[in-house]
PyMOL Python script that loads the backbone (N, CA, C, O; Angstrom):
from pymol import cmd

cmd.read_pdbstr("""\
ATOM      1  N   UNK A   1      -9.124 -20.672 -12.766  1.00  0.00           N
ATOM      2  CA  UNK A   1      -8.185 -20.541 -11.658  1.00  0.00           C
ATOM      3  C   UNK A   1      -8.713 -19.515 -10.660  1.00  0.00           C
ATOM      4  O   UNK A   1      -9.417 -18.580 -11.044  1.00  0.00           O
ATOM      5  N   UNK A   2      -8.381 -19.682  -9.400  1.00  0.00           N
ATOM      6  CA  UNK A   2      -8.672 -18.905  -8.562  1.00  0.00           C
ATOM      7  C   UNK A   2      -8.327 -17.739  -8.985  1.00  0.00           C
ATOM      8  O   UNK A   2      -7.719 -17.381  -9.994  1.00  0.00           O
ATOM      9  N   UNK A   3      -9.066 -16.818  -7.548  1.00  0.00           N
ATOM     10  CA  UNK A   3      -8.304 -15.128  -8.094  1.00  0.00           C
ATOM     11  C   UNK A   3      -7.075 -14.883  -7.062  1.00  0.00           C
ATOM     12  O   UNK A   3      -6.524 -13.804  -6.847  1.00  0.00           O
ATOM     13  N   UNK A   4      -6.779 -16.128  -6.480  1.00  0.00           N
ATOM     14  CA  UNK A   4      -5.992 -15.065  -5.478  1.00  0.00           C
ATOM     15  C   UNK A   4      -5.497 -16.602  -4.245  1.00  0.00           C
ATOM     16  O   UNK A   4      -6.256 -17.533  -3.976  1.00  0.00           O
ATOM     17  N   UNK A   5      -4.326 -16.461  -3.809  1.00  0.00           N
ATOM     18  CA  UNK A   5      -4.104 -17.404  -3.335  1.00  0.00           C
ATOM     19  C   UNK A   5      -4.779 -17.691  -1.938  1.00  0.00           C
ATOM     20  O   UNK A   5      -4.681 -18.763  -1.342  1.00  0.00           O
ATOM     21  N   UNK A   6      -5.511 -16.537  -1.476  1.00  0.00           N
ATOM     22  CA  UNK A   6      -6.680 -16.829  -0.253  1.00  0.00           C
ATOM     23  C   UNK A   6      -7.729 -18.077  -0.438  1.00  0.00           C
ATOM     24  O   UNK A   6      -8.063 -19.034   0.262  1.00  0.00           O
ATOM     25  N   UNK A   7      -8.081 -17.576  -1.750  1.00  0.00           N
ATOM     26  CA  UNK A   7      -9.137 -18.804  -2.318  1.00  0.00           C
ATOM     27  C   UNK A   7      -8.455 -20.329  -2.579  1.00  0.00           C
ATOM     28  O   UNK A   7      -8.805 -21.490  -2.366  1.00  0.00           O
ATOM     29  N   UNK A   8      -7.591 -19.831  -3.009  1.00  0.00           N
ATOM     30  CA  UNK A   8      -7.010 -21.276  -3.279  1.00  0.00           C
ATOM     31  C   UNK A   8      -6.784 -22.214  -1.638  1.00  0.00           C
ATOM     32  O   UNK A   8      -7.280 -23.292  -1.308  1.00  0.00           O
ATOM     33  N   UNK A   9      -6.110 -21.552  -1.080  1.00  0.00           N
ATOM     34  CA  UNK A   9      -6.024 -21.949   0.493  1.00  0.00           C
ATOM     35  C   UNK A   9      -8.090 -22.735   1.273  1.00  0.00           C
ATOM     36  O   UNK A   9      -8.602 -23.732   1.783  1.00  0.00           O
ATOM     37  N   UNK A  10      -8.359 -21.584   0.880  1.00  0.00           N
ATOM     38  CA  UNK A  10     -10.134 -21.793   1.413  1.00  0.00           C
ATOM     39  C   UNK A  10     -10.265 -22.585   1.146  1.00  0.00           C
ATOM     40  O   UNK A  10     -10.380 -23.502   1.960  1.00  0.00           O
ATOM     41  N   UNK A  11     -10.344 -22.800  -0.295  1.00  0.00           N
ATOM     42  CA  UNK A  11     -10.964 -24.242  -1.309  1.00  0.00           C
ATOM     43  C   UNK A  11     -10.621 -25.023  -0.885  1.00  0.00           C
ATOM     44  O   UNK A  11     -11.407 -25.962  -0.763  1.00  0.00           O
ATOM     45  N   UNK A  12      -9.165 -25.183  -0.349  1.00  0.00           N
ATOM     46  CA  UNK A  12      -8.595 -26.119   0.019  1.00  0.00           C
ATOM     47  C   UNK A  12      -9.178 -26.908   0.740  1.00  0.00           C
ATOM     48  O   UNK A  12      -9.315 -28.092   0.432  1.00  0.00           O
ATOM     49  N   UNK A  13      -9.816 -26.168   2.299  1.00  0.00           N
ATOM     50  CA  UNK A  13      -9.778 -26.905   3.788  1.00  0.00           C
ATOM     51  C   UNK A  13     -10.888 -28.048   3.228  1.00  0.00           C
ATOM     52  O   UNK A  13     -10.549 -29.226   3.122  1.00  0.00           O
ATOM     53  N   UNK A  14     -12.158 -27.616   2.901  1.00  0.00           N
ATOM     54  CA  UNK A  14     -13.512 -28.370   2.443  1.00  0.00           C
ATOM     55  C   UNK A  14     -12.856 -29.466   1.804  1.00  0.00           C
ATOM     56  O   UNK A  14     -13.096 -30.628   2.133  1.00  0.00           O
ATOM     57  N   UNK A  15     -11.956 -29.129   0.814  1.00  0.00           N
ATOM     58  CA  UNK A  15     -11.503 -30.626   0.075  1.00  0.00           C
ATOM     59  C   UNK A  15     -10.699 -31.492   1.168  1.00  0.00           C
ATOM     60  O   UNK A  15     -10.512 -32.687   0.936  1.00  0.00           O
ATOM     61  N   UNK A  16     -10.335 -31.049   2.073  1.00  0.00           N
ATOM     62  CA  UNK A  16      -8.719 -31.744   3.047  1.00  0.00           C
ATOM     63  C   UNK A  16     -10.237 -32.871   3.956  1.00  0.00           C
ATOM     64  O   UNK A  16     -10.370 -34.083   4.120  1.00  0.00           O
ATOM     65  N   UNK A  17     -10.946 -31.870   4.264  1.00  0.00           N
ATOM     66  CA  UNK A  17     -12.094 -32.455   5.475  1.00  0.00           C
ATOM     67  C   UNK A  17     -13.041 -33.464   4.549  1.00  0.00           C
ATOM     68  O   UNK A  17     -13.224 -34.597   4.993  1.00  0.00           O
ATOM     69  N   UNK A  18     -13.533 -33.168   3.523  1.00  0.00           N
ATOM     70  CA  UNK A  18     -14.011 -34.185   2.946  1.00  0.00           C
ATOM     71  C   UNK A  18     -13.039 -35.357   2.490  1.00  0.00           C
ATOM     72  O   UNK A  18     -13.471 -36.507   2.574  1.00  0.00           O
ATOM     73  N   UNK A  19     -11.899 -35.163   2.066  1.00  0.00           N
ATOM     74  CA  UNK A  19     -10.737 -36.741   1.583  1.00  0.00           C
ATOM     75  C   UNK A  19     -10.847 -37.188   3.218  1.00  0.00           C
ATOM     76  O   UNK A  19     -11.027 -38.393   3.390  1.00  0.00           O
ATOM     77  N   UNK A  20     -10.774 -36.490   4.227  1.00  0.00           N
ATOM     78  CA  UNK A  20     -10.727 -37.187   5.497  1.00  0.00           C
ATOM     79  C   UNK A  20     -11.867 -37.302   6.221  1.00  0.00           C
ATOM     80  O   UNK A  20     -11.594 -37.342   7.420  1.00  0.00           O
ATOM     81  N   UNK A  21     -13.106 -37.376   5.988  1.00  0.00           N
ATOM     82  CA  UNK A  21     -14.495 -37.523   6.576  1.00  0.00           C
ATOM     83  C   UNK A  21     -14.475 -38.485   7.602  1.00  0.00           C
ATOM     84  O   UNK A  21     -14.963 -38.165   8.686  1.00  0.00           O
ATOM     85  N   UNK A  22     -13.862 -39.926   7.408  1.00  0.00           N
ATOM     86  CA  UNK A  22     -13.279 -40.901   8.594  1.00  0.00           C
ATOM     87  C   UNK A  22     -12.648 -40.762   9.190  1.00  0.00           C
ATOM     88  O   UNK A  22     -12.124 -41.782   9.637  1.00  0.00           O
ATOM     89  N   UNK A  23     -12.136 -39.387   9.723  1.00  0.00           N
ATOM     90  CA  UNK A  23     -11.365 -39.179  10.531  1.00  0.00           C
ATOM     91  C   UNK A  23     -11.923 -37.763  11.588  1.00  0.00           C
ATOM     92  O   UNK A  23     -11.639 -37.311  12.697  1.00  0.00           O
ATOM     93  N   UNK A  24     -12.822 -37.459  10.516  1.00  0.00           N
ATOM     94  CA  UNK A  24     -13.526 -35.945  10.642  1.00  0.00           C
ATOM     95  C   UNK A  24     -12.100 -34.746  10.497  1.00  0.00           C
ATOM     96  O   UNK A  24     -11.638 -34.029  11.384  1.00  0.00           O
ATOM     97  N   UNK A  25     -11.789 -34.838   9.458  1.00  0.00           N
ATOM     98  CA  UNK A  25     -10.429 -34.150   8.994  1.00  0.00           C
ATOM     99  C   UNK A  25      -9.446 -34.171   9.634  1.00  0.00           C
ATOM    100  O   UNK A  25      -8.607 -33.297   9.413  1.00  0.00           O
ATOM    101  N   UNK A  26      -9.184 -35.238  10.720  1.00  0.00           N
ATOM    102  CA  UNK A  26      -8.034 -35.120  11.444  1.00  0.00           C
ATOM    103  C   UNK A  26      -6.917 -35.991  10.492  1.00  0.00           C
ATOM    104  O   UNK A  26      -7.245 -36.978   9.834  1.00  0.00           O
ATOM    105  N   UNK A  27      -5.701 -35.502  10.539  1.00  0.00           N
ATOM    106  CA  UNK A  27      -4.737 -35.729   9.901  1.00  0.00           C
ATOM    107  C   UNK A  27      -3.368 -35.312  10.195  1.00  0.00           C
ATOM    108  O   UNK A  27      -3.044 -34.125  10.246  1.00  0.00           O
ATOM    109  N   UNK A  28      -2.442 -36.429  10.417  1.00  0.00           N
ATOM    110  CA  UNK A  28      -1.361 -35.414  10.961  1.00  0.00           C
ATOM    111  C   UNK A  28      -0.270 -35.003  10.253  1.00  0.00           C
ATOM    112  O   UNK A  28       0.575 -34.252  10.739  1.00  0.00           O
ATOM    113  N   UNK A  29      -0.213 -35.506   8.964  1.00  0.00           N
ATOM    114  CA  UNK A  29       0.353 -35.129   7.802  1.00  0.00           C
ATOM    115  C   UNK A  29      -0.294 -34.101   7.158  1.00  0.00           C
ATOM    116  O   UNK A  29       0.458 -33.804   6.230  1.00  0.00           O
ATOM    117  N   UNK A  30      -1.444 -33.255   7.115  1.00  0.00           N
ATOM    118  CA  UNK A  30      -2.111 -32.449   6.525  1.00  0.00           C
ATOM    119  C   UNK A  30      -1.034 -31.125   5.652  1.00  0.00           C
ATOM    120  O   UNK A  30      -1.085 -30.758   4.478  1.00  0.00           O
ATOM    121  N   UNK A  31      -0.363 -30.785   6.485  1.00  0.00           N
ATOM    122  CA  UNK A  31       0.791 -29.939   5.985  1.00  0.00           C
ATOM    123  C   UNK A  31       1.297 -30.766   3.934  1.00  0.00           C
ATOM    124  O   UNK A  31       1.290 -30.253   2.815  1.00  0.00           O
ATOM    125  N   UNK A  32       1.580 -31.914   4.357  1.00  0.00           N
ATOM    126  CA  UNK A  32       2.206 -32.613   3.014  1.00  0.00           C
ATOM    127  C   UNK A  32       0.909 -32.584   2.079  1.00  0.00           C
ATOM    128  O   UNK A  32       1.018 -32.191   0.918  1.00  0.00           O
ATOM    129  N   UNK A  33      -0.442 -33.045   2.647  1.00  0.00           N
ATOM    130  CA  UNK A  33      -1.826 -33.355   1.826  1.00  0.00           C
ATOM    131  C   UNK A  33      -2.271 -31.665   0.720  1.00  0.00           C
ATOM    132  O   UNK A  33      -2.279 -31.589  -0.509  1.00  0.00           O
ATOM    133  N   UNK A  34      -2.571 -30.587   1.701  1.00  0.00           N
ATOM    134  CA  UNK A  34      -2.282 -29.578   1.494  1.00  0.00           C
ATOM    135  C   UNK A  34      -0.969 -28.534   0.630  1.00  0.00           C
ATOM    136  O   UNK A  34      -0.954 -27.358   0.267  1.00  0.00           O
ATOM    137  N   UNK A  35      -0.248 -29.350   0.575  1.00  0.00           N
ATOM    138  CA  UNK A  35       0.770 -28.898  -0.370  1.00  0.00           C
ATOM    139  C   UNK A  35       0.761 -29.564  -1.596  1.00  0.00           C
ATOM    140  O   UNK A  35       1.132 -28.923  -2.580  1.00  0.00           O
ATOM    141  N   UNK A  36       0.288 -31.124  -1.776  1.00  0.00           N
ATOM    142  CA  UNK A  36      -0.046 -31.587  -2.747  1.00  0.00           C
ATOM    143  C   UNK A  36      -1.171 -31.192  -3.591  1.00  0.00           C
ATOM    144  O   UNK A  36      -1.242 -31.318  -4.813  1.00  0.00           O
ATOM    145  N   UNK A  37      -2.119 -30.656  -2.727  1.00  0.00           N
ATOM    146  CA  UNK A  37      -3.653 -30.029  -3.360  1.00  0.00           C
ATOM    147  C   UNK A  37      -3.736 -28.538  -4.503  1.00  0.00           C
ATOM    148  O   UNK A  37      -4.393 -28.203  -5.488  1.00  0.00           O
ATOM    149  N   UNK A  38      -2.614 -27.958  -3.632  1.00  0.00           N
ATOM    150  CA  UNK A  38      -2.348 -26.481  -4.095  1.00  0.00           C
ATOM    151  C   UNK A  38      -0.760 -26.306  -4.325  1.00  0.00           C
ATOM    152  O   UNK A  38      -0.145 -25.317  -3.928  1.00  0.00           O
ATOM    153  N   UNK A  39      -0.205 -27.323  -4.974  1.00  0.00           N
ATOM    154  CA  UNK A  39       1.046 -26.745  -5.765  1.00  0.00           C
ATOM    155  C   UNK A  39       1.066 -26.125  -6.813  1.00  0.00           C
ATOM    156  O   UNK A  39       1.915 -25.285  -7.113  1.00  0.00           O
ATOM    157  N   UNK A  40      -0.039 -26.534  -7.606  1.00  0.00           N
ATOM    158  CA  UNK A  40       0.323 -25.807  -9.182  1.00  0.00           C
ATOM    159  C   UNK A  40      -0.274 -24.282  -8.840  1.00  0.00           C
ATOM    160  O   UNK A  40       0.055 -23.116  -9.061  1.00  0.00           O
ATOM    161  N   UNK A  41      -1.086 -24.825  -8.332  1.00  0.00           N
ATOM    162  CA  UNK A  41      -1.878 -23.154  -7.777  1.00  0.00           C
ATOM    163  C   UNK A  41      -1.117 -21.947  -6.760  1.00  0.00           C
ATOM    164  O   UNK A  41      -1.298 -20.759  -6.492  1.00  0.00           O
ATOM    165  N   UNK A  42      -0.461 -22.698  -6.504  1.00  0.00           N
ATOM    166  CA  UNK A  42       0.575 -21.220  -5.503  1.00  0.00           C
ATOM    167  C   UNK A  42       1.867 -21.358  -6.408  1.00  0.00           C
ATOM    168  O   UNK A  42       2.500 -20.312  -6.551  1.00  0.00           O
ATOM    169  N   UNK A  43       2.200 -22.126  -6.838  1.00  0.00           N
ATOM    170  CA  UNK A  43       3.102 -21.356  -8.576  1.00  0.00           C
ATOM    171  C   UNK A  43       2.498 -20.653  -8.913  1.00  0.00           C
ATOM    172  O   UNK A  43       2.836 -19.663  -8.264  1.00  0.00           O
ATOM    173  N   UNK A  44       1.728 -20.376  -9.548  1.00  0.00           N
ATOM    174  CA  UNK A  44       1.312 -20.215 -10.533  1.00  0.00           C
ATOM    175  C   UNK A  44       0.517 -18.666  -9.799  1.00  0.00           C
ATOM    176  O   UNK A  44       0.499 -17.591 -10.400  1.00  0.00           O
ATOM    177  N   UNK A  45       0.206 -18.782  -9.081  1.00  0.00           N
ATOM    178  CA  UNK A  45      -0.296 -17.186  -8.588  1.00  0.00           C
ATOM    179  C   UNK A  45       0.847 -16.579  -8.185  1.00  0.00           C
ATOM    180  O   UNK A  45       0.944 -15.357  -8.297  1.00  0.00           O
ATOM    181  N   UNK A  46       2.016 -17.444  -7.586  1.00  0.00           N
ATOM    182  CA  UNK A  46       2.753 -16.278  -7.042  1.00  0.00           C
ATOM    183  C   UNK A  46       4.191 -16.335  -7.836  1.00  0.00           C
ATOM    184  O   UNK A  46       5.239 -15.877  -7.382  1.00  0.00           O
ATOM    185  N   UNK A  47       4.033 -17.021  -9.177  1.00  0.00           N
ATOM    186  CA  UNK A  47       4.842 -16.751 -10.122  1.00  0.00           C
ATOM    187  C   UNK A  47       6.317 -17.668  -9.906  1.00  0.00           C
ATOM    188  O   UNK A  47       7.346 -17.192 -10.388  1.00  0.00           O
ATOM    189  N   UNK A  48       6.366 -18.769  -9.291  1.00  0.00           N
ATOM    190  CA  UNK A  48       7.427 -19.558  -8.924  1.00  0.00           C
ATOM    191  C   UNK A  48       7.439 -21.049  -9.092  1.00  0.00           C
ATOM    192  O   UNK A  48       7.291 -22.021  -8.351  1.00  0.00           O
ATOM    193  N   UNK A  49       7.681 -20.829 -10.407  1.00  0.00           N
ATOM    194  CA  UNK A  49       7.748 -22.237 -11.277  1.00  0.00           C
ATOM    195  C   UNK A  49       8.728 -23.108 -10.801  1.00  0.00           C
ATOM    196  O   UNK A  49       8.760 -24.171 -11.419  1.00  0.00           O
ATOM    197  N   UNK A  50       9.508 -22.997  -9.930  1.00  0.00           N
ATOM    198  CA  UNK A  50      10.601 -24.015  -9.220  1.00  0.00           C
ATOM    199  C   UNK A  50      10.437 -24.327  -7.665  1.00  0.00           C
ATOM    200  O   UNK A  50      11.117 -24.769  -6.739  1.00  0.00           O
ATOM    201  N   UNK A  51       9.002 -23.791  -7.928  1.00  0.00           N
ATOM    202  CA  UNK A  51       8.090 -24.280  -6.296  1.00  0.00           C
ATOM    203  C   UNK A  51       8.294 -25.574  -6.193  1.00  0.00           C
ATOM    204  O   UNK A  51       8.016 -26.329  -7.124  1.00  0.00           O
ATOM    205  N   UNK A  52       8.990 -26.152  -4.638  1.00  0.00           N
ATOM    206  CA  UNK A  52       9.127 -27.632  -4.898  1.00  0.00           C
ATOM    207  C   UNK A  52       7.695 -28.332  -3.602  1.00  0.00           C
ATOM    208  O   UNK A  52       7.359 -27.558  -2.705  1.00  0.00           O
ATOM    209  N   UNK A  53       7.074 -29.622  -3.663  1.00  0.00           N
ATOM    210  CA  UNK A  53       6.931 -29.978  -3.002  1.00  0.00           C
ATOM    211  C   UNK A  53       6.825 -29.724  -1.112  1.00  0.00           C
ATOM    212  O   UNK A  53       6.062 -29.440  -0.189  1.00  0.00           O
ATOM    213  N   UNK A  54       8.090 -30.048  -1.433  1.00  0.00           N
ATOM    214  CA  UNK A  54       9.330 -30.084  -0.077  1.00  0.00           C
ATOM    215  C   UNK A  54       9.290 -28.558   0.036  1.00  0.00           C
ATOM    216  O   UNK A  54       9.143 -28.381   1.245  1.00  0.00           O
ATOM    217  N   UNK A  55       9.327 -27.622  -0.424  1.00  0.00           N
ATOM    218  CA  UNK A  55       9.342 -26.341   0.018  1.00  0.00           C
ATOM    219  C   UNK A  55       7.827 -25.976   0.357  1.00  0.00           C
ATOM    220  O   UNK A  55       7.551 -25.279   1.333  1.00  0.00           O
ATOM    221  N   UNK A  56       6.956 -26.440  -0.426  1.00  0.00           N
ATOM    222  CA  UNK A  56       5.582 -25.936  -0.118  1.00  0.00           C
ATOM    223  C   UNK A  56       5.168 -26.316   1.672  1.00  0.00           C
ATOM    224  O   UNK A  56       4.814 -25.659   2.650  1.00  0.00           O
ATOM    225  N   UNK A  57       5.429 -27.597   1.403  1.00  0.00           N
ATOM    226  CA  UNK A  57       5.323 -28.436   2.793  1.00  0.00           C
ATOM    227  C   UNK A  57       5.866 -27.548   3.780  1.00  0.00           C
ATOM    228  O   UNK A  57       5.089 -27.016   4.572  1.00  0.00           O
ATOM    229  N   UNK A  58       7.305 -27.280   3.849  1.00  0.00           N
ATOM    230  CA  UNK A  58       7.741 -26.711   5.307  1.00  0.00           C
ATOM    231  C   UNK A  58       6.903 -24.732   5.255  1.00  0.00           C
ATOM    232  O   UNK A  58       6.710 -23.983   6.213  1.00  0.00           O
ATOM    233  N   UNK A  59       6.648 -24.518   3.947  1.00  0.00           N
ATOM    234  CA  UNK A  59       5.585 -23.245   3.871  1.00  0.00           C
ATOM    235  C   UNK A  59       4.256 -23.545   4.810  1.00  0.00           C
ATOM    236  O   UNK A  59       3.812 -22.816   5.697  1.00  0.00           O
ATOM    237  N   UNK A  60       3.892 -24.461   4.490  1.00  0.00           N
ATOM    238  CA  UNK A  60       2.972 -24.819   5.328  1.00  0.00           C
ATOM    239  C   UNK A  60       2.853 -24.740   6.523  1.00  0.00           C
ATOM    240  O   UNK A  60       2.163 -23.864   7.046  1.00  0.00           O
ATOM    241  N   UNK A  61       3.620 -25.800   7.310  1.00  0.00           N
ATOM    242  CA  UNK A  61       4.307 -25.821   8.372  1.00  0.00           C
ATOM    243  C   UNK A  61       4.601 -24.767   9.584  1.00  0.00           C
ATOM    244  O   UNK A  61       4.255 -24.960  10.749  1.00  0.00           O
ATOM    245  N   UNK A  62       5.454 -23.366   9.001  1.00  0.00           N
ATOM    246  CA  UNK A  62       5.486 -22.324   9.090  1.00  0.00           C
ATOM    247  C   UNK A  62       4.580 -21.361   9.469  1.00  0.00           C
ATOM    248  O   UNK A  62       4.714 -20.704  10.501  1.00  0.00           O
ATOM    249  N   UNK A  63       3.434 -21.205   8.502  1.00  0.00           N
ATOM    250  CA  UNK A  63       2.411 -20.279   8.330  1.00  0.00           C
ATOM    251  C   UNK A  63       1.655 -21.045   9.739  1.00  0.00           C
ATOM    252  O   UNK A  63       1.244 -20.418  10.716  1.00  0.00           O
ATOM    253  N   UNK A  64       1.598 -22.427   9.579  1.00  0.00           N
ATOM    254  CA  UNK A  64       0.505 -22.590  11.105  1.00  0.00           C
ATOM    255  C   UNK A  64       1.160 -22.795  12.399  1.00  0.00           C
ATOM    256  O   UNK A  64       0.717 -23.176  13.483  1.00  0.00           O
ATOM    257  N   UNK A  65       2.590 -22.366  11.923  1.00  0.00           N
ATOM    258  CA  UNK A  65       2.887 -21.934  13.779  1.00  0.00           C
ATOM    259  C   UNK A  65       3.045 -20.632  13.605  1.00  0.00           C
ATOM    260  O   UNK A  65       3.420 -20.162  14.679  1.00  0.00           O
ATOM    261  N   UNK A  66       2.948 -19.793  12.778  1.00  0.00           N
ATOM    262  CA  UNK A  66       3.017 -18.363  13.135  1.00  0.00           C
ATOM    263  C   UNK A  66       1.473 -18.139  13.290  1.00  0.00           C
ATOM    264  O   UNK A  66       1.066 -17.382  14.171  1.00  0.00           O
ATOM    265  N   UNK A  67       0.644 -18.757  12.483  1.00  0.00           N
ATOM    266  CA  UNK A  67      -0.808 -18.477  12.788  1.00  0.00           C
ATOM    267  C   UNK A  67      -1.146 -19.162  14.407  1.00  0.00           C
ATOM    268  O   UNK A  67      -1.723 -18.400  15.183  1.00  0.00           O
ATOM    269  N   UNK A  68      -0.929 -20.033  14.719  1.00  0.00           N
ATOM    270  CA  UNK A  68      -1.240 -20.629  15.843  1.00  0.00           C
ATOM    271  C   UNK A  68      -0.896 -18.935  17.333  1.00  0.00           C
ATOM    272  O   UNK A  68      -1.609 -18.558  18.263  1.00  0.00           O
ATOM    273  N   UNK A  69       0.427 -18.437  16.848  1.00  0.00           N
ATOM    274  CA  UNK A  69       0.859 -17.486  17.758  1.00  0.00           C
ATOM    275  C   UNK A  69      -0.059 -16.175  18.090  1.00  0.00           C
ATOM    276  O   UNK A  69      -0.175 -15.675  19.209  1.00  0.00           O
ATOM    277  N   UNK A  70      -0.744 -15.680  16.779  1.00  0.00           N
ATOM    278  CA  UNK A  70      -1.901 -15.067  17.003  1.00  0.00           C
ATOM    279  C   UNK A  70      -2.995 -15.693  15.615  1.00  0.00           C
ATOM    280  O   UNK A  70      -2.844 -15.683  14.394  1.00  0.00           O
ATOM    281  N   UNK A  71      -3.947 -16.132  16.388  1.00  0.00           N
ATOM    282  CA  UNK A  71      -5.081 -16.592  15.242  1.00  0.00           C
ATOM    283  C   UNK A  71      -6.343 -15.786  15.105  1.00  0.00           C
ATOM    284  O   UNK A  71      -7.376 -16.294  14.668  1.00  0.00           O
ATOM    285  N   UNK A  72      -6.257 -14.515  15.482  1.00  0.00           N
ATOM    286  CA  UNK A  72      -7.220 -13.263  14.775  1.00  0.00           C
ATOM    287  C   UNK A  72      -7.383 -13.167  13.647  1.00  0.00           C
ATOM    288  O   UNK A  72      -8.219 -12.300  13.388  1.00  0.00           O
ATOM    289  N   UNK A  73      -6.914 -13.728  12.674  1.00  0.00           N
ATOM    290  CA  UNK A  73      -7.145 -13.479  11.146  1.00  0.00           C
ATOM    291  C   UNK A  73      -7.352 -14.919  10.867  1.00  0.00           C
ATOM    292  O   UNK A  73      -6.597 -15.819  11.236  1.00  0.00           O
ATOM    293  N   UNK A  74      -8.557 -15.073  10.111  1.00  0.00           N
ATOM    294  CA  UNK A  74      -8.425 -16.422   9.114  1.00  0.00           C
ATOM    295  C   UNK A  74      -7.467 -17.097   8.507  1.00  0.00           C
ATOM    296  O   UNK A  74      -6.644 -16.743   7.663  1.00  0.00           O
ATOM    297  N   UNK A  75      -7.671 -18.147   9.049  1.00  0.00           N
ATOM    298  CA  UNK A  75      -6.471 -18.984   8.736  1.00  0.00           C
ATOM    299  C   UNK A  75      -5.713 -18.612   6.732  1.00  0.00           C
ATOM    300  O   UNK A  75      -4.648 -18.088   6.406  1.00  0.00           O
ATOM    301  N   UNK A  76      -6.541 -19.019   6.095  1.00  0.00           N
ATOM    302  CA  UNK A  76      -6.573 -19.210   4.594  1.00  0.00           C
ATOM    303  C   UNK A  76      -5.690 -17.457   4.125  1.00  0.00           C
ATOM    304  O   UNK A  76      -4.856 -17.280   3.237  1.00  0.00           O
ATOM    305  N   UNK A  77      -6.367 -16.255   5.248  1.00  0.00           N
ATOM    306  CA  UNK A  77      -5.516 -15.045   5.013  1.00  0.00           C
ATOM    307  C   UNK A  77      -4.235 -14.758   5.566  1.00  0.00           C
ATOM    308  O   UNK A  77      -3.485 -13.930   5.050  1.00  0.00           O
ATOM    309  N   UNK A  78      -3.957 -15.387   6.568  1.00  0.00           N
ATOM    310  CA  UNK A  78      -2.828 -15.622   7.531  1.00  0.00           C
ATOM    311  C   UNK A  78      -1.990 -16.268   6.601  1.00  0.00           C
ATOM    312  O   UNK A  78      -0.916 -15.756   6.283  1.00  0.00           O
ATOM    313  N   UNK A  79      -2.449 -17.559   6.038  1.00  0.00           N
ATOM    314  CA  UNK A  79      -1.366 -18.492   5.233  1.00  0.00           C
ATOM    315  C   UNK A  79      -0.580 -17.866   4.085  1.00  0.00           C
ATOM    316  O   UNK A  79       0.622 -17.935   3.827  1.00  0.00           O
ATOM    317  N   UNK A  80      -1.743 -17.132   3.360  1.00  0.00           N
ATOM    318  CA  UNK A  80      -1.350 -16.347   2.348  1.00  0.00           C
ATOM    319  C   UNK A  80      -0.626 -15.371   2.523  1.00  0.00           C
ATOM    320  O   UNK A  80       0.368 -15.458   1.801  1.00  0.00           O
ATOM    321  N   UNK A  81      -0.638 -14.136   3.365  1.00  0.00           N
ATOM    322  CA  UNK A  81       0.406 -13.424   3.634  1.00  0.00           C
ATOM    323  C   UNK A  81       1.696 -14.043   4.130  1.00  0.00           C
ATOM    324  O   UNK A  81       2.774 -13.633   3.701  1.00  0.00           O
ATOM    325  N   UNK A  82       1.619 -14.999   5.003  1.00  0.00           N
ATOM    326  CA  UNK A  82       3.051 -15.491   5.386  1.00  0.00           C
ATOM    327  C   UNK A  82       3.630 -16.162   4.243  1.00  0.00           C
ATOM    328  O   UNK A  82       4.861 -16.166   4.216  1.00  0.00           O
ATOM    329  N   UNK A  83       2.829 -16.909   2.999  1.00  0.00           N
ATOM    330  CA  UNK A  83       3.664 -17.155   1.589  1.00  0.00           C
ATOM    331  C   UNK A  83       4.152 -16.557   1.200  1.00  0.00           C
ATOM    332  O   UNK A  83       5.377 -16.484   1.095  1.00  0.00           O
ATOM    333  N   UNK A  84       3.159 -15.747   0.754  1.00  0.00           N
ATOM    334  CA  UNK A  84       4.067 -14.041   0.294  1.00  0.00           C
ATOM    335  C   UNK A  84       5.094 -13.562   0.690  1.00  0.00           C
ATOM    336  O   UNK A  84       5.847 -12.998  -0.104  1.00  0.00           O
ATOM    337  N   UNK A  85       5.426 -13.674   2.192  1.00  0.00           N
ATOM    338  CA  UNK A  85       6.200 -12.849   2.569  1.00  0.00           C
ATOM    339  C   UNK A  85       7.861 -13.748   2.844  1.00  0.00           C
ATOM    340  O   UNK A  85       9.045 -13.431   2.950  1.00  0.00           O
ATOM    341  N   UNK A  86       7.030 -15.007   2.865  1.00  0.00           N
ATOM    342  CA  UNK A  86       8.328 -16.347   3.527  1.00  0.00           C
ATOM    343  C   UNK A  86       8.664 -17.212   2.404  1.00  0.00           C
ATOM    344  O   UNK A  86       9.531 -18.085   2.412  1.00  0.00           O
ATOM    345  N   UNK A  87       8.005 -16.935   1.567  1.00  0.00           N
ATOM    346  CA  UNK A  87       8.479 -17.859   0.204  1.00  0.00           C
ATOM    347  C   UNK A  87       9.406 -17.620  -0.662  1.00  0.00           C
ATOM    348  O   UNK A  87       9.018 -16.795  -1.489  1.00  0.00           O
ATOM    349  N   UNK A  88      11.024 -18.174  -0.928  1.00  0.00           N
ATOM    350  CA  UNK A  88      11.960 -17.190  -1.689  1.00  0.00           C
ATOM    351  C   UNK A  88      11.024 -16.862  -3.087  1.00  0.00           C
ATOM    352  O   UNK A  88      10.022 -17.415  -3.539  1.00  0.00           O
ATOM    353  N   UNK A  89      11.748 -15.822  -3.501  1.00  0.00           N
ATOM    354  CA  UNK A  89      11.533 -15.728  -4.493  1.00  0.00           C
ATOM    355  C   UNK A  89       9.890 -14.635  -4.761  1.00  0.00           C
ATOM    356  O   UNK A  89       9.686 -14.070  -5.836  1.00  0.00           O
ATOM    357  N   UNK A  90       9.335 -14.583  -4.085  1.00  0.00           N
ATOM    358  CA  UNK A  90       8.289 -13.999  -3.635  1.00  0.00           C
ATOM    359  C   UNK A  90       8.457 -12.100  -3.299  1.00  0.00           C
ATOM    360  O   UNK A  90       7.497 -11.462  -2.865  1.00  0.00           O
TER     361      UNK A  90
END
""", "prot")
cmd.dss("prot")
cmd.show_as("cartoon", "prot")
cmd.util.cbc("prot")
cmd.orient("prot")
């Protein structure tokens, strides 16, 4: 398992862009694809075994319009702090 939900996020993008190579990672569901990739893995680091789907998704969602507002920090570190901080239970 990862060490840390940064990595898990990172790992992520390479896998999102390669499942979508015919598209060159464009996707406009990516938010849902991305929550499917790393559910057990953001339980499981951030200790919230009643992580749903549907909650990861609008987590998603979230983190890249607050990242979009200032994008000075890497995306994958941006995402992760706004989990942390926007995820109940967290």
């Amino acid at each position: 398992m990862a060490d840390s939900l940064e990595e898990v996020l990172a790992a992520a993008g390479p896998a999102h862009h390669a499942a979508y190579v015919e598209t060159d990672g464009g996707d406009p569901d990516w938010p849902l694809w991305y929550a499917e990739h790393t559910l057990e893995d953001v339980r499981a680091l951030l200790g919230l075994t009643d992580l749903t789907l549907s909650r990861l998704t609008w987590a998603f969602v979230g983190a890249a319009d607050a990242h979009a507002s200032d994008p000075s920090t890497p995306w994958p570190a941006a995402y992760a702090a706004w989990f942390e901080r926007e995820l109940p239970g967290t």
